[in-house]
N, C-alpha and C positions, 0 to 999 in steps of 0.2 A: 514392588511399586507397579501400577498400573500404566501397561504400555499405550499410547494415544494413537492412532492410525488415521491418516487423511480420506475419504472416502466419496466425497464431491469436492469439486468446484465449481466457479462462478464467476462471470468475470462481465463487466461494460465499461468500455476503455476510449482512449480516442483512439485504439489502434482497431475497434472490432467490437460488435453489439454482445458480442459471448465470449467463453473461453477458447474455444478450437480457434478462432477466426481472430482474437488478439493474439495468441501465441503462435499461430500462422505468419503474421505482419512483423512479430517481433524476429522470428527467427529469417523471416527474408531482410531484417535490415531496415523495416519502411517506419517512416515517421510519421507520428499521427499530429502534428504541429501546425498549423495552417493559421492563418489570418483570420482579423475579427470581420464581418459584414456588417459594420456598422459606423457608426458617428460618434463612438465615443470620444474621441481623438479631438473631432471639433467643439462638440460637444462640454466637454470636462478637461480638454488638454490633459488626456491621460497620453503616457508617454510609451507605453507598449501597449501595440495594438496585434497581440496574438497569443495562442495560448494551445494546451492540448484537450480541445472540444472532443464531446461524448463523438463515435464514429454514429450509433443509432439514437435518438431524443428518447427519453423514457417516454414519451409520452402517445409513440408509435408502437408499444410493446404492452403498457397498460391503461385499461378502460378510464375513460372521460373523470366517471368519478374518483378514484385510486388519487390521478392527476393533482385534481382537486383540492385534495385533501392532504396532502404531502406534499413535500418542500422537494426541490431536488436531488437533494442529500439521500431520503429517506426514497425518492422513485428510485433511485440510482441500487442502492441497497435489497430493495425488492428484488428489482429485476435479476439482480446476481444470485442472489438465495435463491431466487425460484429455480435456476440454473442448475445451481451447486445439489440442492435437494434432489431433484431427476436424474440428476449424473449419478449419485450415490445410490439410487432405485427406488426415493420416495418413501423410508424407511418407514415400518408402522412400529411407533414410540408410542410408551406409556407419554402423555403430554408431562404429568408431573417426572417424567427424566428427562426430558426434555430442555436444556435453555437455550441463549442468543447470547454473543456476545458482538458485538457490530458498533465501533468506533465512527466518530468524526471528530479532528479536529476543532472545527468552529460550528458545528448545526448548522442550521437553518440560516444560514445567515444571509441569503437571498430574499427569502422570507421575511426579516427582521426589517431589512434597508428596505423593501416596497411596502412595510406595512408604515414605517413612518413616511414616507412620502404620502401614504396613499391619508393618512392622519393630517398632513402639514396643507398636503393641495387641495382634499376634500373633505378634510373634517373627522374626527375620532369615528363619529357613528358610520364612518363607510369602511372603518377598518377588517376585516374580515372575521369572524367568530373563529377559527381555527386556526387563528396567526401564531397563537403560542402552543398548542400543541405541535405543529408543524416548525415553530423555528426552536425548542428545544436540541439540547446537542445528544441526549438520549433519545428521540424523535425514531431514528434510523433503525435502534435496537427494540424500539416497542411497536414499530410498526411490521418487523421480523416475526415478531415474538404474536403478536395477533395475527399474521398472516395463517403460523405454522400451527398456534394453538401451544407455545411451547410454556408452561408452567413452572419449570424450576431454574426458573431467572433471567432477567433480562438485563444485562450489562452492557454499560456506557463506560468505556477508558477512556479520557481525557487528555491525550499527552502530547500534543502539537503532532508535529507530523510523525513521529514513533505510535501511535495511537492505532492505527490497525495491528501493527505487531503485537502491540501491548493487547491489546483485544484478541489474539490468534491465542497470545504466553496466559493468558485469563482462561481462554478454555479449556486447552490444560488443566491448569489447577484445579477447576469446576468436577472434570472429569474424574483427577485422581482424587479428591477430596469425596468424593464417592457420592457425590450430590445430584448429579446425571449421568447417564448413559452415551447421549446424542448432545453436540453442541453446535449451534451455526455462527461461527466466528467471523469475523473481519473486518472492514472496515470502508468510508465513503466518504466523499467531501463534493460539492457542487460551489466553488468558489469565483467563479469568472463571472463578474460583478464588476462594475468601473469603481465600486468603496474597494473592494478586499484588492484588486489591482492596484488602485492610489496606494492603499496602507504597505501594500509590500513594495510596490515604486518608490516611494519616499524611504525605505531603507536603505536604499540600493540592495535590494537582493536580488529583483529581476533584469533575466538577459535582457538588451534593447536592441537587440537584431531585429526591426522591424521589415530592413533591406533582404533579411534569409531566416522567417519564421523554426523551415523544417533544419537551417542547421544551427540553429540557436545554442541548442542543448549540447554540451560539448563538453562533458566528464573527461577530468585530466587533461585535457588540450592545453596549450600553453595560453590562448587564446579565451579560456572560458573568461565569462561575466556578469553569471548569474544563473538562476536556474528558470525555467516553463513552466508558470501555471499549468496544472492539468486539472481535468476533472473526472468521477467514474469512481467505480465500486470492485472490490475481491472479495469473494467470500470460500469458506472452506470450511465442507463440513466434518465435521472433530467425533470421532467414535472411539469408544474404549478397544481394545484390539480383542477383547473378549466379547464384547457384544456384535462384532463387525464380523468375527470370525461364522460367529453362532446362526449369524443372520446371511452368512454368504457373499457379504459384500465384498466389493473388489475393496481392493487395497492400493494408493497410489502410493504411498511412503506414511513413514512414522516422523511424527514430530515428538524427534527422542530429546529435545533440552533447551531452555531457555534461561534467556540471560536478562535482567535490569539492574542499571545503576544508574546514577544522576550525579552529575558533574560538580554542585554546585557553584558553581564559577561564573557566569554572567548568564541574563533571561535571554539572550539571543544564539551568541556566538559560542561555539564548543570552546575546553578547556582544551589550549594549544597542544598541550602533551599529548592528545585521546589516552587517557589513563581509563578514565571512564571507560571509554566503548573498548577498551583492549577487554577490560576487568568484565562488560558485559560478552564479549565471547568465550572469554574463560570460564565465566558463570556456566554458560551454554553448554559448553564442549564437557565442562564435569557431571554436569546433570544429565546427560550423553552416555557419559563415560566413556570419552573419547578425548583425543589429542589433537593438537592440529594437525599435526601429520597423515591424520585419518581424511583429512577435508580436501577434496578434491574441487571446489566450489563455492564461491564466495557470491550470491548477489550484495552486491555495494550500497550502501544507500544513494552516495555520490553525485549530489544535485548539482552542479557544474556549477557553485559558486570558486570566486578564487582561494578564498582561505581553505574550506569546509574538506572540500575535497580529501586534499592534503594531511590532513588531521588524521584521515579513516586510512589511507591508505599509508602512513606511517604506523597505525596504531596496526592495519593486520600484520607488515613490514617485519616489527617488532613480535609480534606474537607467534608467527611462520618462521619466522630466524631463516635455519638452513632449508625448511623445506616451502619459501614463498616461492623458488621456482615450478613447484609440485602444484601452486590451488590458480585457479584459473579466475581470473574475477570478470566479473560483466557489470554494467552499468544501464539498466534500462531504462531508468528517466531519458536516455538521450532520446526516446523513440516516446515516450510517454506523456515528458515534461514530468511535475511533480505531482500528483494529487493530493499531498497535504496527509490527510489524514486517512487516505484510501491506499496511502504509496505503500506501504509494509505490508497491507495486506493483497493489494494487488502481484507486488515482488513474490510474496510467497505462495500465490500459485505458478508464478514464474518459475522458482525454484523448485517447487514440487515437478512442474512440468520436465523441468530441466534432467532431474533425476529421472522420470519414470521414458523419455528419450536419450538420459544419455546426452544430452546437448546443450550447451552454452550456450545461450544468446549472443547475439555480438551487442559490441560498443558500439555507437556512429558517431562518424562527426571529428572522431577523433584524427588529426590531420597532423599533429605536433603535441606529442605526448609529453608531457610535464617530466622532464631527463630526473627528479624525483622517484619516481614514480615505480617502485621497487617490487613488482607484482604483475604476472602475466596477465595482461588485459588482452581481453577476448575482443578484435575489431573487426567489421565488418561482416564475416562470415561466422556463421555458428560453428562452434569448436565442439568435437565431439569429447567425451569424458569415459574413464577406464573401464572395464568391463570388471565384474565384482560388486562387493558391498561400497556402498556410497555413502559419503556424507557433505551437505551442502549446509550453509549458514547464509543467511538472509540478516542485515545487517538495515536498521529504522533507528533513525535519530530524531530528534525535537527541542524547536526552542522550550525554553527552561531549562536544558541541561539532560533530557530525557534520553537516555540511550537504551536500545533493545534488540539483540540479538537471538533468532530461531536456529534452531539446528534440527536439519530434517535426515532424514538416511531410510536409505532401501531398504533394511530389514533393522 
């Protein structure tokens, strides 16, 4: 089987316009969470007014027209890829080995709400010619895919906020199916919009700490109440370990196993067991050919809702048995908020990072640990991890029942 090696990253977060400078912030503990400067509040009587905004606008990074012409899903995605390609040293690909696979949960959906407004207050003919190229939820991977020139596919996974993961566990597949060489994976979402904040408010899934934006996010706490919009892009470029070798690229870690299953059980809320997401690390961990015991490393999906949380951290509980005092877990939405469909694949440069430092991010926030809660969570200070071969799993859930578990390791 064809071994998969990580060979760039990319990253614009709220915590940092790149990757050095988010995983900088992450590992000092800092929160990129802050308040909205605006009037939606009076406005729309929207009832959270903060979220996890870009740290840089795309729109300070690329030219007037790029802006234009793309939704912020798809600037957002750029600017990571152009990232992640440089890191890995701008690889010269055949274009037809070439492809993209680059996730959003919802598209353009910024896009979509101004182009009806801009229909309802001034008329169809003012709507923009490029509104539906731009708010398509493939938008982010086609505008990748003609950045790079890349020929042998552009993929769009779909899977609520599991959907960058699912976009990482795709290029894989692309890879070993011997279809490309080079893959630019990952995932984006630009959702902080007074619609897409109503539509999750009216759930109740977002925290309402309007009183303490940066300690909102609060995985595990006894105290959580939902999760932080976030917004921003990770990307990670996916090379076959024979082409990467050939070519002299560094090596940050192998994405040795991936995991999917789907809950069936309700369009929103997991299935209370996590049967699913245990079955998705065990997928992961055999297509590894590995055990838990090997995993020194867990990022959590763990959006500090009440139920959600619980679920993941029973199901790795269950799956770790004797050795959950051995895996270290982190929770980086608390520093992030959630980006939706950017969140899996933002985590897994986390994770990758994590491995090629040897360091665990911390938790924040956490104050009152959920007495559940049966797994050593990494707080405040970054935890260092064993010396040796490594293996870390990155864990992306989604409504619909979507579970997807990475499993990365040093060699």
């Amino acid at each position: 089987m064809t071994r998969v090696v990580v060979t760039g990253i990319g990253a614009t977060s709220p915590l940092g316009g790149d990757a050095p400078t988010t995983w900088s912030a992450a590992l000092a503990g800092t929160s990129g969470v802050t308040s909205f400067d605006n009037d939606w509040d009076e406005k729309y009587g929207l009832p959270v007014m903060f979220g996890g905004q870009l740290a840089v606008d795309p729109a300070d990074v690329l030219s007037r027209p790029e802006t234009k012409r793309m939704d912020r899903s798809a600037q957002s995605a750029v600017v990571a890829a152009r990232e992640a390609w440089a890191d890995a040293g701008s690889p010269e690909v055949d274009p037809y080995r070439l492809a993209t696979s680059v996730a959003s949960g919802i598209g353009g959906v910024i896009t979509l709400l101004e182009s009806w407004d801009t229909a309802r207050e001034r008329g169809a003919a003012r709507v923009l010619p490029m509104s539906v190229p731009m708010l398509m939820p493939n938008s982010p991977t086609a505008y990748v895919s003609l950045d790079f020139g890349a020929k042998a596919g552009a993929h769009a996974a779909v899977s609520a906020c599991a959907s960058g993961a699912e976009s990482i566990a795709r290029g894989l597949e692309i890879i070993q199916a011997g279809r490309a060489d080079v893959v630019i994976a990952g995932g984006t979402e630009a959702p902080i919009h007074p619609g897409p904040m109503a539509d999750f408010a009216a759930m109740k899934a977002l925290s309402t700490r309007n009183d303490d934006p940066a300690g909102a996010s609060r995985p595990y706490d006894t105290s959580r109440d939902g999760f932080v919009m976030g917004e921003g892009a990770g990307i990670v470029i996916l090379e076959s370990e024979e082409y990467a070798k050939a070519r002299g690229a560094r090596i940050y870690a192998y994405l040795s196993g991936t995991g999917m299953t789907s809950d069936a059980h309700h369009i929103a809320a997991p299935a209370p067991d996590g049967e699913g997401q245990r079955r998705a690390m065990e997928f992961a961990l055999a297509e590894a050919g590995l055990t838990i015991a090997d995993v020194a490393h867990i990022n959590a999906h763990a959006t500090s809702t009440p139920v959600g949380d619980m679920i993941e951290a029973r199901a790795i509980a269950s799956l770790a048995a004797e050795h959950a005092d051995e895996i270290v877990l982190s929770a980086t939405k608390s520093m992030t908020g959630h980006l939706l469909g950017g969140a899996g694949a933002l985590e897994s440069v986390f994770t990758v990072l994590a491995l090629k430092d040897r360091l665990a991010p911390p938790t924040i926030n956490v104050t009152e640990p959920d007495p559940e809660l049966a797994v050593d969570l990494v707080r405040d200070t970054p935890r260092e991890l064993p010396a040796g071969d490594l293996a870390a799993i990155n864990n992306s859930f989604g409504f619909g029942g979507h579970n997807v578990a990475l499993v990365f390791t040093t060699a």
